[in-house]
C-alpha positions in Angstrom: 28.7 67.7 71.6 31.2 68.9 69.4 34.5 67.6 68.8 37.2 70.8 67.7 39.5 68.8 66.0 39.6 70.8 62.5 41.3 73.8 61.5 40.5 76.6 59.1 42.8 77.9 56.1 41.7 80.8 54.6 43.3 82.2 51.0 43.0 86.0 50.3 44.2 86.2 46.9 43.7 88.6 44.5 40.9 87.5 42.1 38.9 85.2 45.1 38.8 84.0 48.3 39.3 80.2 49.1 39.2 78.0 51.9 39.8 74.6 53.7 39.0 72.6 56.8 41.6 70.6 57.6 41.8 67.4 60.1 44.3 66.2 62.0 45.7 64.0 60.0 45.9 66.5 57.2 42.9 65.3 55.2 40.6 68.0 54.1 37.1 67.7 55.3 35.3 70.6 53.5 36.3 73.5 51.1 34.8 76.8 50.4 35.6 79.6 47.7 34.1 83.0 47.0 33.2 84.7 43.4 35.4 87.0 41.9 36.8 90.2 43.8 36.3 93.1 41.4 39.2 95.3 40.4 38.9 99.1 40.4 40.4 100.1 37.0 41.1 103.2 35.0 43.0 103.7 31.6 45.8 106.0 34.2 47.0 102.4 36.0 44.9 102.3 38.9 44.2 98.8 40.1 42.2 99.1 43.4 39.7 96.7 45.7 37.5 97.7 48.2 38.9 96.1 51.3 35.0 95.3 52.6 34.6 93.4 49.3 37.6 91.3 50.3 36.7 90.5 53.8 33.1 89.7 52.7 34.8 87.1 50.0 37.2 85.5 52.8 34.4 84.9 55.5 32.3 84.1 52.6 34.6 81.7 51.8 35.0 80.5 55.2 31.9 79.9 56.3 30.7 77.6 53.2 33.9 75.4 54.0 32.5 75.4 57.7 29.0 75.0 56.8 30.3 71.9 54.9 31.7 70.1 58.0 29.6 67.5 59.8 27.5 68.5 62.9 30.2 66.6 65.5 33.4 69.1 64.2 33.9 72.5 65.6 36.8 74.3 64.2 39.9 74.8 66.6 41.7 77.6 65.0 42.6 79.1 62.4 44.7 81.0 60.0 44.8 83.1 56.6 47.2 82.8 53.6 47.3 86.5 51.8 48.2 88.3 48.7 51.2 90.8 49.3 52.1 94.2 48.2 49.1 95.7 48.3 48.7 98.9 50.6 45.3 99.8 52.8 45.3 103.6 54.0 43.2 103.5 57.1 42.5 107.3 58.0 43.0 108.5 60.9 39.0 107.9 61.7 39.5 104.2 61.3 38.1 104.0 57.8 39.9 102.0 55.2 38.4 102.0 51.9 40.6 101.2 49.2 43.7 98.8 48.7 45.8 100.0 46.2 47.0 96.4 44.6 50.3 94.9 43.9 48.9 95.5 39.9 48.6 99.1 39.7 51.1 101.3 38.1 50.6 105.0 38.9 53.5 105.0 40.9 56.0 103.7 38.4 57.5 107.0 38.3 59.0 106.6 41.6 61.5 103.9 41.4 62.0 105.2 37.7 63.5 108.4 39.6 65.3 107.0 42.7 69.3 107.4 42.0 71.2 103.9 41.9 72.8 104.5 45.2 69.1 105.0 47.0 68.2 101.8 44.8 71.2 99.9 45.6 70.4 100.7 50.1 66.5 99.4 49.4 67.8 96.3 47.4 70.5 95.7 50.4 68.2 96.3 53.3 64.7 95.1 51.9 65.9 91.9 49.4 63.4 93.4 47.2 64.5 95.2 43.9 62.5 98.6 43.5 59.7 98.3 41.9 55.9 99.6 41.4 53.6 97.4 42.9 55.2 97.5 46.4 54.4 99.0 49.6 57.4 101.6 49.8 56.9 102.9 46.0 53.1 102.9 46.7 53.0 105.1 50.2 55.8 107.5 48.4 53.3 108.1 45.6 50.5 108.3 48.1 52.3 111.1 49.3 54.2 112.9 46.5 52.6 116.5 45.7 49.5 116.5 43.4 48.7 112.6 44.5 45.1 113.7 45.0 44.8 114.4 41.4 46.3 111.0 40.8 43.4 109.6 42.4 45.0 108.8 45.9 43.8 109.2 48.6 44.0 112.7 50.1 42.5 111.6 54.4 45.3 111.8 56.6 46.1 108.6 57.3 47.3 107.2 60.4 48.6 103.1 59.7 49.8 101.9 56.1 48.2 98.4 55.9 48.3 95.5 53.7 45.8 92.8 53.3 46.9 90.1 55.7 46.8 92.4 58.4 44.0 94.3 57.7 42.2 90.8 58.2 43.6 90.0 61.3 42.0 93.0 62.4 38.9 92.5 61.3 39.6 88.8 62.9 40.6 90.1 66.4 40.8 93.8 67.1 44.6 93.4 67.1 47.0 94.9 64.2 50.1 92.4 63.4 51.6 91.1 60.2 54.1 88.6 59.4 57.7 88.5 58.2 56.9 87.1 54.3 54.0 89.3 54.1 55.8 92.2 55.4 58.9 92.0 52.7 56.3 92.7 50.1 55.6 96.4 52.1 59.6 97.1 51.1 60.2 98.2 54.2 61.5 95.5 56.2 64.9 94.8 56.8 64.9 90.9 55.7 67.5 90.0 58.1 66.8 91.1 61.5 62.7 90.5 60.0 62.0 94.3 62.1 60.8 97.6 60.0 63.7 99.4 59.1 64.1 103.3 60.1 66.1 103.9 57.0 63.1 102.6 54.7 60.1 104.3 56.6 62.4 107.6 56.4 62.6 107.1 52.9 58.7 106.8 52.1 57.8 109.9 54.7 56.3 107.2 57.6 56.8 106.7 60.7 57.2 103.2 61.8 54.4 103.2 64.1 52.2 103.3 61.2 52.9 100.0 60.2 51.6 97.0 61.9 53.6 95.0 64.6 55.4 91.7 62.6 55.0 88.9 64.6 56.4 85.2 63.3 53.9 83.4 61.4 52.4 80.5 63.3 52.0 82.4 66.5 48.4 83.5 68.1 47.3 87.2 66.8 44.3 86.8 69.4 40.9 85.2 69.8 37.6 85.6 66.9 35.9 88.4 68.0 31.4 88.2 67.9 31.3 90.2 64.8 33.9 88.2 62.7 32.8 84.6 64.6 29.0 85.2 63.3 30.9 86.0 59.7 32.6 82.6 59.8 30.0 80.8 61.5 32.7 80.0 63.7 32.9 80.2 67.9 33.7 84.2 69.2 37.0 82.8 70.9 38.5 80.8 68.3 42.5 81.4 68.2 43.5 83.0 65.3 47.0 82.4 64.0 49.5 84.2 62.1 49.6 83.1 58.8 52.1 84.3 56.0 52.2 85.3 52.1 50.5 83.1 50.1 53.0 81.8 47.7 55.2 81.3 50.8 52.1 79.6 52.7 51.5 77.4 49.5 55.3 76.4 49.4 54.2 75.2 52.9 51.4 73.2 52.2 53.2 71.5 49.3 56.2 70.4 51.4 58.6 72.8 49.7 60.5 73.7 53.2 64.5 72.8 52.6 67.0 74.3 51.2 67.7 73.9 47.2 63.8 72.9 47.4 62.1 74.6 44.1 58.8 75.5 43.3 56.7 76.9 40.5 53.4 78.1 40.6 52.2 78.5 37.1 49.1 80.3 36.9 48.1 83.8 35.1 52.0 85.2 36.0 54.4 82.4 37.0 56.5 82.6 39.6 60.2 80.7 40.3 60.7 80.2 44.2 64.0 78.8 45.7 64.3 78.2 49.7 67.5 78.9 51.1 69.2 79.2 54.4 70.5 82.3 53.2 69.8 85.7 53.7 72.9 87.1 52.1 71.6 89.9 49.7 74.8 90.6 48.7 75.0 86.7 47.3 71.6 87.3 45.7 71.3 87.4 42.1 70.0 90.2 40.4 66.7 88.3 39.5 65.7 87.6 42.7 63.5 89.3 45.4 64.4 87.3 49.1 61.7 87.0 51.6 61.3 85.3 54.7 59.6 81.6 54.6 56.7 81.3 57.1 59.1 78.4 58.7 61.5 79.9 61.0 65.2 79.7 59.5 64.5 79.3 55.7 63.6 82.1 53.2 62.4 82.1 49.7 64.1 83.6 46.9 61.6 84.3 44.5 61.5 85.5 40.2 58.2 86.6 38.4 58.5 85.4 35.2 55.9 87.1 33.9 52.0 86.6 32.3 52.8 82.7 30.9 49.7 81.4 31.6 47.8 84.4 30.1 50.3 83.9 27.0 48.9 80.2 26.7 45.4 81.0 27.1 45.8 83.5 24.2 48.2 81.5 21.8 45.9 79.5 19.0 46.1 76.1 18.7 49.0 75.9 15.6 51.5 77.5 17.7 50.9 76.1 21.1 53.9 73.9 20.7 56.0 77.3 20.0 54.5 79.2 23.3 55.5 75.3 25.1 59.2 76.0 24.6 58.9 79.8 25.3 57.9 79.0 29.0 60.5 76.3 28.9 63.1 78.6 27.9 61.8 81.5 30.1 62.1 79.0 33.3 65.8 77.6 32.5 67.1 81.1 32.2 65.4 81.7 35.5 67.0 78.6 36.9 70.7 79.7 35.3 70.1 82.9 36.7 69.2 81.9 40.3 72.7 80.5 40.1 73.2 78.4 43.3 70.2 79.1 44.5 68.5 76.8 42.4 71.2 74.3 42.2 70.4 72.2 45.7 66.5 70.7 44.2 66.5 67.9 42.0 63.7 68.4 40.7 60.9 71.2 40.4 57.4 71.2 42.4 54.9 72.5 39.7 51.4 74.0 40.4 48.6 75.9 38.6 46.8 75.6 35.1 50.2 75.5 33.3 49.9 71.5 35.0 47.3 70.7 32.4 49.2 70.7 29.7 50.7 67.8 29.8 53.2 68.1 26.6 54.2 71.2 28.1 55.3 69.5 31.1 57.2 67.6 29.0 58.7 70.3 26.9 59.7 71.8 30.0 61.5 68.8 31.4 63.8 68.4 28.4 64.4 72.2 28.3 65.5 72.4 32.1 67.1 68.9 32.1 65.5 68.2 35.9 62.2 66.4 36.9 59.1 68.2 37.2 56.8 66.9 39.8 53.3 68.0 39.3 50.9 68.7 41.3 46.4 69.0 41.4 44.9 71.8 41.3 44.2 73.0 45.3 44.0 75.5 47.4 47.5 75.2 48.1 48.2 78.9 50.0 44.7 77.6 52.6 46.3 74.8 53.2 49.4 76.2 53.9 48.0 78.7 56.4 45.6 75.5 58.0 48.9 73.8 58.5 50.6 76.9 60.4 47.4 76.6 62.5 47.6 73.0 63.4 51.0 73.1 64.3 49.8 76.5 66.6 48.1 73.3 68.3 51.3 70.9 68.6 48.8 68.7 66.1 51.6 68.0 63.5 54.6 68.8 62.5 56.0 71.2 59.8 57.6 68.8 57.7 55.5 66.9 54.4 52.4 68.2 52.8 48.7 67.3 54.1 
């Protein structure tokens, strides 16, 4: 007889899937990761995925993490960690068969022509500086005349999805998102965490297109047959809501307090701050503010940019010189975050950039605060296993597993 006390964290990001079974004591029993998801591309900007690839790569995941487990564990719930910004049209037939990612850049003509007052409301209401790459600049392409020609796609299309949901559908039957995966749509208003009327009006939606957001850590529904025999998993199983996954690996690391600061140096690296905040007005210019998957808290977040594929390109004579480039590119980003990065006293790092270890250095004398590194793991799985357990009363927010 089996004993269910293990839960599942699942990873949707955007080059592969990856997943952990988690005790309850935190320790990880069995891990499971998928091969690369292939990118759409074209020399005009498009950056697309099949969303079947990507559901095949997360149960793939899932179910080699679960076939790793000892006959005696069952799996008691679970929840999934997931790339944001990314935008799956499902037609009005229920088919969905591309998401246009978070990387492609048809669309940059859009916030290149909105006015600065119409830039100035989305900033205000979303957190979120226009961009491409988003869900409002994406659906408003979508749309614009001539989009078919741009390669979009011409169905009618009756909900504007992203990832995270998408999978809880495929989970459970039942459409619902989450607040921090929601900001990356734009068209949230990130301080009453509700789709705002102004923003759908804007991108030519109605807000019943959109999935329902529902706070992260609370049940979506139960594993439906299809998606249990994916997983290897029992139909039933409570599925959780789970949350963005640089927010869910902010979770999963510990980084849940105010002034706490986190950097996640892999291919692009990203500056996160967590505040008690969500003052737009206050917010630099820098920053994009989203919601934490911890009720209370959001993150105030900076792309710095392609540092790790800077240092995987730089030769060997002038590492030292591309060392003190990403030093100097994350102390501007911690002047710029202003208060918001003045609580931490030190900075949680993660990713490849960890392996260098004079860089780590380099960086510490640059910024002039510790730097706390951090293995390699899935950190956004375990993030999203932890949202689970505490779905179970197992554990408490608070500390990493």
């Amino acid at each position: 007889m089996r004993s269910f006390e293990a839960v599942l964290g699942l990873d949707a990001g955007t080059t592969s899937a990856k997943a952990v079974v988690v005790d309850r004591a935190g320790e990880i029993l069995a891990t499971g990761g998928s091969d690369p998801i292939a990118v759409r591309s074209t020399s005009g900007g498009r950056r697309e995925q099949d969303p079947a690839v990507i559901w095949q790569a997360v149960t793939g995941a899932g179910r080699r993490a679960v076939e790793g487990l000892g006959s005696g564990v069952g799996v008691a719930a679970l929840a999934v960690a997931a790339q944001s910004g990314s935008v799956i049209p499902v037609t009005v037939g229920g088919s969905a068969e591309r998401a246009i990612t978070w990387m492609d850049t048809r669309f940059r003509f859009v916030p290149e022509n909105w006015s600065d007052g119409v830039a100035a409301r989305i900033r205000a209401v979303s957190g979120w500086t226009p961009a491409s790459g988003v869900g409002l600049s994406t659906i408003v392409g979508l749309l614009a005349p001539g989009a078919r020609e741009a390669g979009a796609d011409p169905a009618p299309v009756s909900r504007w999805a992203s990832v995270d949901d998408y999978l809880v559908f495929r989970f459970t039957g039942q459409w619902a998102t989450n607040p921090s995966n929601a900001a990356g749509m734009q068209l949230m208003d990130v301080t009453t965490r509700t789709w705002s009327d102004e923003l759908c009006s804007l991108a030519g939606i109605d807000g019943g297109q959109l999935s329902p957001i529902r706070e992260s850590g609370s049940t979506a529904g139960e594993l439906a047959g299809e998606a249990a025999g994916a997983l290897g998993l029992d139909a039933g199983t409570p599925v959780v809501i789970g949350g963005h996954d640089q927010a869910c690996a902010a979770l999963g690391l510990g980084v849940a307090d105010p002034g706490d600061l986190f950097l996640s140096a892999g291919t692009a690296w990203v500056l996160t701050a967590v505040t008690d905040r969500a003052d737009v007005a206050a917010l630099p210019p820098s920053l994009n503010l989203s919601p934490h998957v911890l009720g209370g808290v959001w993150t105030a977040s900076e792309n710095l940019g392609g540092l790790g594929a800077m240092l995987a390109e730089t030769p060997p004579a002038r590492i030292q010189d591309a060392f003190v480039t990403c030093g100097e590119r994350v102390r501007r980003a911690l002047e710029g975050a202003g208060e918001f990065a003045a609580g931490g006293d030190g900075l949680t790092m993660v990713g490849g950039g960890t392996r260098f270890g004079e860089l780590v250095e380099v960086m510490v004398d640059i910024i002039d605060r510790p730097v706390v590194t951090r293995p390699e793991a899935a950190w956004p799985a375990l993030g999203a296993a932890r949202l689970a357990a505490a779905a179970l009363g197992w554990m408490p927010h608070e500390g990493a597993p």
